[in-house]
ChimeraX commands (.cxc) that place a marker at each C-alpha (Angstrom):
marker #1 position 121.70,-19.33,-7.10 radius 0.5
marker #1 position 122.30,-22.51,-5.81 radius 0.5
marker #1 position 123.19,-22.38,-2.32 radius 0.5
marker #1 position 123.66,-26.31,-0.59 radius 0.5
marker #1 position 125.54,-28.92,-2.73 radius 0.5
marker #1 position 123.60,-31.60,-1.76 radius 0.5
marker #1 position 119.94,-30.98,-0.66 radius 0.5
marker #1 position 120.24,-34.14,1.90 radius 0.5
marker #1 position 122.27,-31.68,3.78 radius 0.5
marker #1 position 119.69,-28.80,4.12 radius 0.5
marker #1 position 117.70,-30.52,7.70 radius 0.5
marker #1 position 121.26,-31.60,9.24 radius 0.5
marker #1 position 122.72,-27.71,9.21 radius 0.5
marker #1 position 119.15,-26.32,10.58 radius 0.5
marker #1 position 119.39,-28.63,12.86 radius 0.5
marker #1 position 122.49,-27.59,13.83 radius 0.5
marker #1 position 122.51,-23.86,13.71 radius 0.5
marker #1 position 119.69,-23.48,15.62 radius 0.5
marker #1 position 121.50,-25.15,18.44 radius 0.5
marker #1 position 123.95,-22.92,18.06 radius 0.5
marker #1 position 121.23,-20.02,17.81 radius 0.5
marker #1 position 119.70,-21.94,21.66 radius 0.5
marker #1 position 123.34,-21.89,22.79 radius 0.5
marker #1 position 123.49,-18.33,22.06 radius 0.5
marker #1 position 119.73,-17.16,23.98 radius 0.5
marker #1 position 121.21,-19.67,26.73 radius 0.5
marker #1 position 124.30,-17.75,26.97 radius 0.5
marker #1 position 123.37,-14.13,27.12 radius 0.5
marker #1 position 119.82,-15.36,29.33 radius 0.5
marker #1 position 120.76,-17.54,31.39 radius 0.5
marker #1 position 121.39,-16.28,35.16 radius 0.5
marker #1 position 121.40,-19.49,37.44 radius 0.5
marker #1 position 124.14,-22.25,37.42 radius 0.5
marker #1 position 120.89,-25.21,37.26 radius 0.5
marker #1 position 119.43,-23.49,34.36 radius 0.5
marker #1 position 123.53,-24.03,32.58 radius 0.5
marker #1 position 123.91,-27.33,33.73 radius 0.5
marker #1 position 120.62,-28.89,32.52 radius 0.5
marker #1 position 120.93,-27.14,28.93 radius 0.5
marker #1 position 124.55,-29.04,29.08 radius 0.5
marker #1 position 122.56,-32.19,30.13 radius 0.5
marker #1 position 119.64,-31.85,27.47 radius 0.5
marker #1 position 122.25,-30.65,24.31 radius 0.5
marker #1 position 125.68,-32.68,24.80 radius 0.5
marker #1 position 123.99,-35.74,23.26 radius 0.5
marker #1 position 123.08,-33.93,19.58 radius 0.5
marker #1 position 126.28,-32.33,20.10 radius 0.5
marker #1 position 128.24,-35.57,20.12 radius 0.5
marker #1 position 126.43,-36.46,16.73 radius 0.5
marker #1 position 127.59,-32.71,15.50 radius 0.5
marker #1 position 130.88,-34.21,15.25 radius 0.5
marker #1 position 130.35,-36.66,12.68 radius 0.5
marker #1 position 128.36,-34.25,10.75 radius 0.5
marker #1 position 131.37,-31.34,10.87 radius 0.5
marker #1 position 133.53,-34.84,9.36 radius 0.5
marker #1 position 130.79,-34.72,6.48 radius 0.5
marker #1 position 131.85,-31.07,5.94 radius 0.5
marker #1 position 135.30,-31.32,6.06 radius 0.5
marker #1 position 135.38,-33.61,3.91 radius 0.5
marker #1 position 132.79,-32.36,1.25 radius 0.5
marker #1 position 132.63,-28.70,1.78 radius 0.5
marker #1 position 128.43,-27.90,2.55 radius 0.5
marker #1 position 127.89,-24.45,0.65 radius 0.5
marker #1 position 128.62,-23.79,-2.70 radius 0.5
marker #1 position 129.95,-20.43,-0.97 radius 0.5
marker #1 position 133.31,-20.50,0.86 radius 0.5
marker #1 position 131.80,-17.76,3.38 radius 0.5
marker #1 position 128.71,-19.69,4.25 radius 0.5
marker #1 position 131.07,-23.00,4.80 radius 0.5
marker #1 position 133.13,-21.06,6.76 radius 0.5
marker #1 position 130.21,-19.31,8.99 radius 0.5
marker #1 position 129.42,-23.17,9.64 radius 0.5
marker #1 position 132.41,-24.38,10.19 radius 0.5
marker #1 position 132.25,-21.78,13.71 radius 0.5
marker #1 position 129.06,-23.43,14.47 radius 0.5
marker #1 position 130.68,-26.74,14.46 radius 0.5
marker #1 position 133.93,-26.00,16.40 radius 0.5
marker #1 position 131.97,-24.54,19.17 radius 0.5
marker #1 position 129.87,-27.38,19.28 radius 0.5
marker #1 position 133.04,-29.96,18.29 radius 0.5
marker #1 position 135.87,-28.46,19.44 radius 0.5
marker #1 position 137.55,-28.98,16.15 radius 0.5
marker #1 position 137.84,-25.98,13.68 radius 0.5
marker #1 position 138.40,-24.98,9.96 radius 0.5
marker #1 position 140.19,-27.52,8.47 radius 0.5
marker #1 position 141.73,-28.90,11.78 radius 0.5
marker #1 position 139.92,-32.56,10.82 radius 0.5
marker #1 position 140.93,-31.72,6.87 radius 0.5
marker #1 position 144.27,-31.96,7.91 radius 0.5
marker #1 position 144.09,-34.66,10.40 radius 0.5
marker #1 position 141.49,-36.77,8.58 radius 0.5
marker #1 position 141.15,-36.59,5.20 radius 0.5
marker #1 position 144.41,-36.10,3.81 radius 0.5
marker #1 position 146.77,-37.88,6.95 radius 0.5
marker #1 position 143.99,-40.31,7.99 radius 0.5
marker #1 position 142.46,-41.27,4.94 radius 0.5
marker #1 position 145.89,-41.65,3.03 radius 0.5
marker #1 position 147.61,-43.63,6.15 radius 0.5
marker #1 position 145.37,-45.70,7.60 radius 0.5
marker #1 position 146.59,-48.98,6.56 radius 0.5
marker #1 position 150.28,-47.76,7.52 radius 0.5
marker #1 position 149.91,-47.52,11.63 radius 0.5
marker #1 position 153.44,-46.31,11.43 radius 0.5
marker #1 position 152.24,-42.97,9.63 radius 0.5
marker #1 position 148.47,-42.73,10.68 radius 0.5
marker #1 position 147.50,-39.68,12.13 radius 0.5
marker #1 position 144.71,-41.95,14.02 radius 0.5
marker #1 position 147.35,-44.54,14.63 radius 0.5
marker #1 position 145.50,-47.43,16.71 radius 0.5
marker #1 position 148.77,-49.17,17.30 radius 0.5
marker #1 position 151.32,-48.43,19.92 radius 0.5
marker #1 position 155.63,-48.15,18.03 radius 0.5
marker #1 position 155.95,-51.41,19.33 radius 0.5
marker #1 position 153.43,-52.67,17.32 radius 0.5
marker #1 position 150.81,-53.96,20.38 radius 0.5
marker #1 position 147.07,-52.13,20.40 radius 0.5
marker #1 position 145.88,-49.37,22.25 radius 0.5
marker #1 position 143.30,-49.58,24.13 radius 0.5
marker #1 position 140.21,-47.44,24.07 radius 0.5
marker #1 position 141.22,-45.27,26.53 radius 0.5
marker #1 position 144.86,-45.03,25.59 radius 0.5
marker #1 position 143.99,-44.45,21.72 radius 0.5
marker #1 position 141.33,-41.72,23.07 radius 0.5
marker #1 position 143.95,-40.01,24.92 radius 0.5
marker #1 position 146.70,-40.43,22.88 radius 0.5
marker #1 position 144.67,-39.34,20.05 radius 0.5
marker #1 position 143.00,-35.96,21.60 radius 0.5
marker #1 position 146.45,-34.41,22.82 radius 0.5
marker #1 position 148.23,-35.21,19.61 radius 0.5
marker #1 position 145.34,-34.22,17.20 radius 0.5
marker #1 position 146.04,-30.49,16.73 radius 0.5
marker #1 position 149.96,-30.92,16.23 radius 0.5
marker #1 position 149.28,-33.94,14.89 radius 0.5
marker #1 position 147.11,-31.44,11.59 radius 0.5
marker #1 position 149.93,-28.97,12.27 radius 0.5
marker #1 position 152.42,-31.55,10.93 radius 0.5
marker #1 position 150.05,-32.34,8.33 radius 0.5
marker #1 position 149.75,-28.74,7.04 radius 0.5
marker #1 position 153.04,-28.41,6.15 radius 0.5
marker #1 position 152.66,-30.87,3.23 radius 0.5
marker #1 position 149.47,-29.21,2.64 radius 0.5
marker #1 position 149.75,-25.52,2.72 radius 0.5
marker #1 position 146.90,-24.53,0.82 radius 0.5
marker #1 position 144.79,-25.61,4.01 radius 0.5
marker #1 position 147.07,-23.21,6.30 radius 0.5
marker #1 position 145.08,-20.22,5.68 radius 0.5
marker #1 position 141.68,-21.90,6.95 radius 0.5
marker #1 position 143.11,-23.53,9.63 radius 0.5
marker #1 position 145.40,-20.53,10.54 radius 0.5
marker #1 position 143.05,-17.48,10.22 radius 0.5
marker #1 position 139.56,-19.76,11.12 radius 0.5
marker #1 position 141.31,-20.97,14.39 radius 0.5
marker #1 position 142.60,-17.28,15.74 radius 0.5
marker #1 position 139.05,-16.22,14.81 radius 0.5
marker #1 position 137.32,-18.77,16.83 radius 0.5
marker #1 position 139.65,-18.75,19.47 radius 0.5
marker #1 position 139.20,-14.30,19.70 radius 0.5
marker #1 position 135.00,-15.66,19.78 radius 0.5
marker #1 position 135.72,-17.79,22.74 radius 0.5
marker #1 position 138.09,-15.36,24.74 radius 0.5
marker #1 position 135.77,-12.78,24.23 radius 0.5
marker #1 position 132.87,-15.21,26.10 radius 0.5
marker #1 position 134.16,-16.01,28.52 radius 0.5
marker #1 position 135.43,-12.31,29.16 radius 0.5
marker #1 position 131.74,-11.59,29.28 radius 0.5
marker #1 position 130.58,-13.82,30.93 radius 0.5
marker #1 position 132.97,-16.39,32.45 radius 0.5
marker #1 position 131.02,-19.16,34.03 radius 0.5
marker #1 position 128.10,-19.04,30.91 radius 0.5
marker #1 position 131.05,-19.41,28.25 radius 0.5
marker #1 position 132.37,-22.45,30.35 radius 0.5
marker #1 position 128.60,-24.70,30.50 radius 0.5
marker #1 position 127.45,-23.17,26.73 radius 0.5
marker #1 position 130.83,-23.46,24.89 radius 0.5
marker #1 position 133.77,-24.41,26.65 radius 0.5
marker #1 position 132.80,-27.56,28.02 radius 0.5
marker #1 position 130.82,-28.93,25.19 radius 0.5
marker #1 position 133.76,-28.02,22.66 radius 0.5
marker #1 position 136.31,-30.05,25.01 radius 0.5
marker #1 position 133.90,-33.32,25.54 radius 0.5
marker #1 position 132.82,-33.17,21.78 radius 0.5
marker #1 position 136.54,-33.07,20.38 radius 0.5
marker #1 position 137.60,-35.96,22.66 radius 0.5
marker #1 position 134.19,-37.80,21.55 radius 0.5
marker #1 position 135.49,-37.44,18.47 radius 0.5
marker #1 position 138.91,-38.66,19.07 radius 0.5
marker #1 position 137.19,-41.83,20.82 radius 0.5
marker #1 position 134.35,-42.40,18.54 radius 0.5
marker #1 position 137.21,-43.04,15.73 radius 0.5
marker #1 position 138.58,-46.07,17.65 radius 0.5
marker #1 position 135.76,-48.54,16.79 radius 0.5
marker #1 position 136.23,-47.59,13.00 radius 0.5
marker #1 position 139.95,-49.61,12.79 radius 0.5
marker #1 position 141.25,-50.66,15.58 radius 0.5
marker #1 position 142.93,-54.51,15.36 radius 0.5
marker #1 position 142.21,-54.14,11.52 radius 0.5
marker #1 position 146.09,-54.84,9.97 radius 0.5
marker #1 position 145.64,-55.42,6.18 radius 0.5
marker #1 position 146.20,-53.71,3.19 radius 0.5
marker #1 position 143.17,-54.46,1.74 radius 0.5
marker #1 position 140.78,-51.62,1.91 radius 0.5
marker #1 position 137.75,-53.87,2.40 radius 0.5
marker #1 position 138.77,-55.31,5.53 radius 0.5
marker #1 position 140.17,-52.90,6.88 radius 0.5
marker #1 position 136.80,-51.27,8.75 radius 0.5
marker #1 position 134.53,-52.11,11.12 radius 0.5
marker #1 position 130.81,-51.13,9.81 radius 0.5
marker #1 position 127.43,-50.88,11.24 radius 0.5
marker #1 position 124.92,-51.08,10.41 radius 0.5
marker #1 position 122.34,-49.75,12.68 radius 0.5
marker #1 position 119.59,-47.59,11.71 radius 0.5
marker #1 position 119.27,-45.09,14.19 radius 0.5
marker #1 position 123.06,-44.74,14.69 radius 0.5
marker #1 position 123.00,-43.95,11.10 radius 0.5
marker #1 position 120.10,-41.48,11.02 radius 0.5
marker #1 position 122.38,-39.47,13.91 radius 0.5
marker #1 position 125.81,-39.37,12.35 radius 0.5
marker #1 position 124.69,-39.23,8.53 radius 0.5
marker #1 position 125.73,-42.76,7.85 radius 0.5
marker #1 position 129.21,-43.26,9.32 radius 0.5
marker #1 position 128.91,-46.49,10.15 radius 0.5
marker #1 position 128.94,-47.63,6.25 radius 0.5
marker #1 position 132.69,-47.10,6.93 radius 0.5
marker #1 position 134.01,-49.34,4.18 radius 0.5
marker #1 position 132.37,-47.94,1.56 radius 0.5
marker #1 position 133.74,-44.31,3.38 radius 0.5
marker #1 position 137.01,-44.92,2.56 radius 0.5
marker #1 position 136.48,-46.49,-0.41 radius 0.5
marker #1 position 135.25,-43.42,-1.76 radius 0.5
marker #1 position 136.22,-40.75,0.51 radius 0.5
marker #1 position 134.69,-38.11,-1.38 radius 0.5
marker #1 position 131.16,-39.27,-1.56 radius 0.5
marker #1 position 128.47,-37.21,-0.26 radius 0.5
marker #1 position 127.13,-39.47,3.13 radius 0.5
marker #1 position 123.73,-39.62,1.30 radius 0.5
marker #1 position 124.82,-41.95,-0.99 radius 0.5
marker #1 position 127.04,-44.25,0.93 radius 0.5
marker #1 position 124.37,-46.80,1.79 radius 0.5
marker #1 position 123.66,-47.28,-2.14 radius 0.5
marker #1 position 127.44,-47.70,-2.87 radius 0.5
marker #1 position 128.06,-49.90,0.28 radius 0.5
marker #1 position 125.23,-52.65,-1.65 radius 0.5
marker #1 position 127.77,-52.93,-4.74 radius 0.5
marker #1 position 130.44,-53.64,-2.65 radius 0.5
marker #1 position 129.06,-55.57,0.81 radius 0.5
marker #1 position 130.05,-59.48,-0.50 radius 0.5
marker #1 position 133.51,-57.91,-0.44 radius 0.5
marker #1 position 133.25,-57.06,3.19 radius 0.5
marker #1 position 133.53,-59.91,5.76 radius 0.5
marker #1 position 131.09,-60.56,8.24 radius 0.5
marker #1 position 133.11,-60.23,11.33 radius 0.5
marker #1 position 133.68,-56.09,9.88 radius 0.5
marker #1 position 129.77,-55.51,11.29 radius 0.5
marker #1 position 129.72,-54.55,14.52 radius 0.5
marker #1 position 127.06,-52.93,17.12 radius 0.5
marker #1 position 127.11,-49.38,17.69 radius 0.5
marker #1 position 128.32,-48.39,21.17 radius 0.5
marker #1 position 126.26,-47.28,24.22 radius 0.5
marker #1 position 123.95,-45.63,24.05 radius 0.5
marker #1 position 123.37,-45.29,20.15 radius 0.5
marker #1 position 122.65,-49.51,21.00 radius 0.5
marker #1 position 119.76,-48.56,23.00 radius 0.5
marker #1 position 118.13,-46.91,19.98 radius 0.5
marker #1 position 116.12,-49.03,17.40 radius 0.5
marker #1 position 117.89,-50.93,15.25 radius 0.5
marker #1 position 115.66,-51.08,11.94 radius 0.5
marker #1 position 116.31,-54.46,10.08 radius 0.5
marker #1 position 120.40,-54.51,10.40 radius 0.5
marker #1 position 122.71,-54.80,7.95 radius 0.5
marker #1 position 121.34,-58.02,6.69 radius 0.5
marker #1 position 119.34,-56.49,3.51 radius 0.5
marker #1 position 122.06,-54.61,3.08 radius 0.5
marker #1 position 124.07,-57.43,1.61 radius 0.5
marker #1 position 121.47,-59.62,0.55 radius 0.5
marker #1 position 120.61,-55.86,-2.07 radius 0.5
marker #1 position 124.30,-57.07,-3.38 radius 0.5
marker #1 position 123.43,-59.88,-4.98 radius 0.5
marker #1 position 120.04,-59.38,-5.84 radius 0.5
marker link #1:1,2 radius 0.2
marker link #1:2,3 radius 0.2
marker link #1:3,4 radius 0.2
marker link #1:4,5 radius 0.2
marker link #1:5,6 radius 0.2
marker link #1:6,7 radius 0.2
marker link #1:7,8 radius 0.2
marker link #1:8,9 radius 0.2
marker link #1:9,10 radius 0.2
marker link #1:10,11 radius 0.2
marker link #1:11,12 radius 0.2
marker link #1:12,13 radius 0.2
marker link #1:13,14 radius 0.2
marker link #1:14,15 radius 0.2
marker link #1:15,16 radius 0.2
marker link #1:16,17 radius 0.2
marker link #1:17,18 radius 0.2
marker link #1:18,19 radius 0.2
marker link #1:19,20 radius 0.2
marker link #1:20,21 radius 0.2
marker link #1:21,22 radius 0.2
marker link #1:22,23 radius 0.2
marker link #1:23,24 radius 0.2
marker link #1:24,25 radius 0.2
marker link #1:25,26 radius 0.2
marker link #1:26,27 radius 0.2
marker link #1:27,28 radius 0.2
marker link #1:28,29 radius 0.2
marker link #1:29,30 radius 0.2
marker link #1:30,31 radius 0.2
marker link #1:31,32 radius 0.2
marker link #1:32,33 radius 0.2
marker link #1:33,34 radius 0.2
marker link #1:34,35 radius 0.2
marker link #1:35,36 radius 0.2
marker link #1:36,37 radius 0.2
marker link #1:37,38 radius 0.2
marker link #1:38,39 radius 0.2
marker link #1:39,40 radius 0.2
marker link #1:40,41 radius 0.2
marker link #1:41,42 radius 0.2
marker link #1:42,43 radius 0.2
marker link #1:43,44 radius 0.2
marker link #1:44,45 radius 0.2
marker link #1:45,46 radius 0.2
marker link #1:46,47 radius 0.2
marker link #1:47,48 radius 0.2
marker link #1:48,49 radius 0.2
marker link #1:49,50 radius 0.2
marker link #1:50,51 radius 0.2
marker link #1:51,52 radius 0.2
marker link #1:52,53 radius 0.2
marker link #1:53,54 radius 0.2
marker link #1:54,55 radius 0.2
marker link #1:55,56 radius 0.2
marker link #1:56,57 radius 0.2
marker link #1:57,58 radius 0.2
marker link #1:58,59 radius 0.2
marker link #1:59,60 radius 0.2
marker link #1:60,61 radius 0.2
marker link #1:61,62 radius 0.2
marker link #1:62,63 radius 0.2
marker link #1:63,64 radius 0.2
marker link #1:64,65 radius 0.2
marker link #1:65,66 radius 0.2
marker link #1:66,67 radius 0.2
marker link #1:67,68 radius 0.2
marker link #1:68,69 radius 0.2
marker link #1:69,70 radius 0.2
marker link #1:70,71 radius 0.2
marker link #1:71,72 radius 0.2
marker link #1:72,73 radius 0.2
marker link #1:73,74 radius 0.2
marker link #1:74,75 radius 0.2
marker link #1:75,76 radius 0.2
marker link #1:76,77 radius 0.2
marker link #1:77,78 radius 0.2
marker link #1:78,79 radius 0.2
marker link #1:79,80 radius 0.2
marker link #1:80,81 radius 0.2
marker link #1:81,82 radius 0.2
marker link #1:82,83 radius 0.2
marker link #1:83,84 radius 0.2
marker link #1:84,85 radius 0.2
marker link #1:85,86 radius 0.2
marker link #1:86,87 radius 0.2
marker link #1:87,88 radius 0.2
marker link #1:88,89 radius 0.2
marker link #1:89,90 radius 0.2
marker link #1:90,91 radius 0.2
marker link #1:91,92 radius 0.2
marker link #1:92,93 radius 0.2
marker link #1:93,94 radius 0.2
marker link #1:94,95 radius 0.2
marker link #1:95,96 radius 0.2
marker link #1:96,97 radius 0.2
marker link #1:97,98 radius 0.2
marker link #1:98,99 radius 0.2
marker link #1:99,100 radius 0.2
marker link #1:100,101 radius 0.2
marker link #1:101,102 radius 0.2
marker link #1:102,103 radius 0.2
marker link #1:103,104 radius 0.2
marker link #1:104,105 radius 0.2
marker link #1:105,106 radius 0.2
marker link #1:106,107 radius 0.2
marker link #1:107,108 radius 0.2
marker link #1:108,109 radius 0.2
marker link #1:109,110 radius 0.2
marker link #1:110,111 radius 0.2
marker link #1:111,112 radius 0.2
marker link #1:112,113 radius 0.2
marker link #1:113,114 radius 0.2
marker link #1:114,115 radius 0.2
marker link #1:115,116 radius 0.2
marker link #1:116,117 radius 0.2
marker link #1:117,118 radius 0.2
marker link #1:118,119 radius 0.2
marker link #1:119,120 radius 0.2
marker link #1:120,121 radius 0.2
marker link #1:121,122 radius 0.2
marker link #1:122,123 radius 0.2
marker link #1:123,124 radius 0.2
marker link #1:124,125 radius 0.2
marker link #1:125,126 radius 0.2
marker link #1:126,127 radius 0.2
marker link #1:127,128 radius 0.2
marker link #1:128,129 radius 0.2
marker link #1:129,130 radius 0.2
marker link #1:130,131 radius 0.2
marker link #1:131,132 radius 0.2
marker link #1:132,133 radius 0.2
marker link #1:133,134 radius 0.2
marker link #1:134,135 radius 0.2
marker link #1:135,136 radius 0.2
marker link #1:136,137 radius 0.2
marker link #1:137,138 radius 0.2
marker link #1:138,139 radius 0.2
marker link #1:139,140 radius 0.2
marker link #1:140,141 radius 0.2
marker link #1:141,142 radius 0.2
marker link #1:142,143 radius 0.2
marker link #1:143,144 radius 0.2
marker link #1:144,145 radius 0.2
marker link #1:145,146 radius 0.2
marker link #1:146,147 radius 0.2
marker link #1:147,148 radius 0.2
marker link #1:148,149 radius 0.2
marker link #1:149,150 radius 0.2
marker link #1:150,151 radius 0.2
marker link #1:151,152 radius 0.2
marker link #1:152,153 radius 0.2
marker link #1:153,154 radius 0.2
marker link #1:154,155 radius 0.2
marker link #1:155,156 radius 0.2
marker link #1:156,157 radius 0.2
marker link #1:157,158 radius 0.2
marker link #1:158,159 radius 0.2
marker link #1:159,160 radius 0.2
marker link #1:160,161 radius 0.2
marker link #1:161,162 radius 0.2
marker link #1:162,163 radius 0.2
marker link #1:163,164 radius 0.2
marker link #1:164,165 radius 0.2
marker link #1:165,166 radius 0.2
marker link #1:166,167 radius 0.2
marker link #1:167,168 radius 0.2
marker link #1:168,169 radius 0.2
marker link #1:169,170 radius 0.2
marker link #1:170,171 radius 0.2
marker link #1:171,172 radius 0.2
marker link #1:172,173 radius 0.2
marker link #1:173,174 radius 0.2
marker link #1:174,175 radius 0.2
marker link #1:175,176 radius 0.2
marker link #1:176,177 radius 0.2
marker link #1:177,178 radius 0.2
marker link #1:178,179 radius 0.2
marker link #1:179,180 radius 0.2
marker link #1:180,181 radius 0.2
marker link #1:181,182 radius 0.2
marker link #1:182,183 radius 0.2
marker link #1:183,184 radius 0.2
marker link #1:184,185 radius 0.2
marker link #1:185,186 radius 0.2
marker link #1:186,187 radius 0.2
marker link #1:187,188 radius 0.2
marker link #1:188,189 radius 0.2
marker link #1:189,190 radius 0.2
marker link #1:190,191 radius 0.2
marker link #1:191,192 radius 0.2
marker link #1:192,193 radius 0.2
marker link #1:193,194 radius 0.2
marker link #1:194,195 radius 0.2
marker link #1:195,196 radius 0.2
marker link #1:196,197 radius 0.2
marker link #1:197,198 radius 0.2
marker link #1:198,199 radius 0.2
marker link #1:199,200 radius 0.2
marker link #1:200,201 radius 0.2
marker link #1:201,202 radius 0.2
marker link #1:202,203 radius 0.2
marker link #1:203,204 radius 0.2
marker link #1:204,205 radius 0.2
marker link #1:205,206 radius 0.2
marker link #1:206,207 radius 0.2
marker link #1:207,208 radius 0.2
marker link #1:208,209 radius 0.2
marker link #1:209,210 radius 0.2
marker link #1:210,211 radius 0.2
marker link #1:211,212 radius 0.2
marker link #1:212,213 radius 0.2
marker link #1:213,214 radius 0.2
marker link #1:214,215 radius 0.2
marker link #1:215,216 radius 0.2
marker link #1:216,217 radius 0.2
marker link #1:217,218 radius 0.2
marker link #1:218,219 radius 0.2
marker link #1:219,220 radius 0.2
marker link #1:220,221 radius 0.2
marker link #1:221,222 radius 0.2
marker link #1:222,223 radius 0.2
marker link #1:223,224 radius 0.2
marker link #1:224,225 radius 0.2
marker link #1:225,226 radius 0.2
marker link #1:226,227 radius 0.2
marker link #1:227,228 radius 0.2
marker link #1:228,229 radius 0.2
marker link #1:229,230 radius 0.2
marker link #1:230,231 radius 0.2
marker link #1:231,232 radius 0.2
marker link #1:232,233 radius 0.2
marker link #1:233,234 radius 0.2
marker link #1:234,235 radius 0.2
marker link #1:235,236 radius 0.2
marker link #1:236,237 radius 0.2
marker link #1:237,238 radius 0.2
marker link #1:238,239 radius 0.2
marker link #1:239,240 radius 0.2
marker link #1:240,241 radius 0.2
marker link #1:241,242 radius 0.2
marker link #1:242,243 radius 0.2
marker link #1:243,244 radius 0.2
marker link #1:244,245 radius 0.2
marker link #1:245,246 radius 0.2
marker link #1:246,247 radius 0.2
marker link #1:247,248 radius 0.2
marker link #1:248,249 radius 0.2
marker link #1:249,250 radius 0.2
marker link #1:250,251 radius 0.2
marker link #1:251,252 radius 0.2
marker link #1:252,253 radius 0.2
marker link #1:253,254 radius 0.2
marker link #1:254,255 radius 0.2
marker link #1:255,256 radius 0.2
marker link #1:256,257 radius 0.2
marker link #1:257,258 radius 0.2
marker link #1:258,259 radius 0.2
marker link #1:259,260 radius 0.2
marker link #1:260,261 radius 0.2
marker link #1:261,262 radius 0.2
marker link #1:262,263 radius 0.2
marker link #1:263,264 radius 0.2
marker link #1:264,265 radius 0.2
marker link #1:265,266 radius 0.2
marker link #1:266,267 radius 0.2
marker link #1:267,268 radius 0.2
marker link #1:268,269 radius 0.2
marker link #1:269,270 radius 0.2
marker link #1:270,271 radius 0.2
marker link #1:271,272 radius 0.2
marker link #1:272,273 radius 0.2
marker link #1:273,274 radius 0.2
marker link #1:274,275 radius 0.2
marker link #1:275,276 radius 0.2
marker link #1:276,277 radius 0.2
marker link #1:277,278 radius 0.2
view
């Protein structure tokens, strides 16, 4: 029996339940504050790529088995913050149909009088709206409502019950890293749009190209080529972005932020394009 759809996917989910396997031995071991805040220190980088990686999911669904998706999907909202079908909603059926109308995007990067948000603001703005904001969205969509209904209350009884047992370990292990990661993921979605008004879908993103940014959030930054085809598996989103990168302007390839810049670069997006035309 077949158990991952893809087989890129099989190192990304070790990867990521054994963290959540470490955040587990860290939570019922550890007994000094130091030892919880370095483990917050050493683990809230990977967990900030986590997020990108539960948008893989949630968008292409990882098991062939609804229960082993949704076992995962726990894994991700206690590293993320965001749970079954919360980013579904929000993402890939408001985003992903809205996104060239700021007036309806869920991850609206324009303020109702038509000026842009700034980082900050959009972060903000975008991290207290995001659950009512996938709320509204599930009324149109109520065959998500179960998931994000019955998921969430089950998540949310896992996280009561830490930090019943153990108050100050629930707060460094889970509750802190699931409130930092859903905000990084409100603010890490600013770079992908913002100041982009068209209607064309090719300029309408800001991509980059970066190796090692890539490597971490399984190829997000081919962004174009993303929404182009919403539904392809990351893996493959560097092959498709070569058919269509003379369609994509240069000023639409930017530098990942800091620190992903501080990372090695590989050899940029300029092969990238040159493998369109070749």
């Amino acid at each position: 029996m077949k158990v991952f759809r893809h087989s890129p996917d099989v190192l990304p989910v070790l990867c990521i339940v054994t963290l959540s396997l470490l955040d587990l031995l860290v939570f019922f071991q550890a007994r000094s504050v130091w030892v919880l805040a370095a483990w917050f220190v050493l683990v809230i980088g990977p967990k900030a790529c986590i997020c990108s990686w539960n948008h893989h999911h949630q968008h292409l669904g990882t098991f062939h088995q609804a229960v082993l998706n949704r076992l995962l999907e726990i894994s991700y909202a206690f590293h993320t913050g965001v749970t079954t079908n919360a980013w579904v909603l929000h993402h890939v059926v408001g985003h992903h149909v809205n996104y060239l109308d700021q007036t309806k995007d869920e991850s609206a990067w324009k303020r109702p009088d038509g000026s842009t948000m700034g980082e900050l603001e959009y972060t903000v703005v975008t991290a207290l709206t995001g659950y009512q904001r996938a709320l509204r969205v599930s009324w149109r969509y109520p065959r998500y409502q179960p998931g994000f209904f019955g998921m969430g209350l089950v998540i949310l009884a896992l996280l009561v019950w830490a930090f019943v047992h153990n108050p100050l370990n629930a707060l460094f292990v889970f509750g802190i890293p699931m409130v930092a990661g859903y905000v990084i993921t409100a603010w890490h979605t600013y770079c992908h749009h913002a100041g982009l008004d068209t209607a064309n879908h090719y300029e309408a993103s800001h991509n980059i190209m970066h190796r090692s940014y890539n490597m971490l959030t399984g190829n997000l930054g081919y962004h174009t080529a993303h929404h182009v085809k919403p539904k392809l598996h990351w893996s493959k989103l560097p092959e498709f972005h070569a058919t269509i990168a003379d369609r994509i302007p240069d000023h639409l390839y930017i530098e990942p932020f800091f620190p992903m810049n501080l990372l090695p670069a590989g050899n940029g997006r300029i092969p990238q394009r040159e493998a369109s035309t070749t």
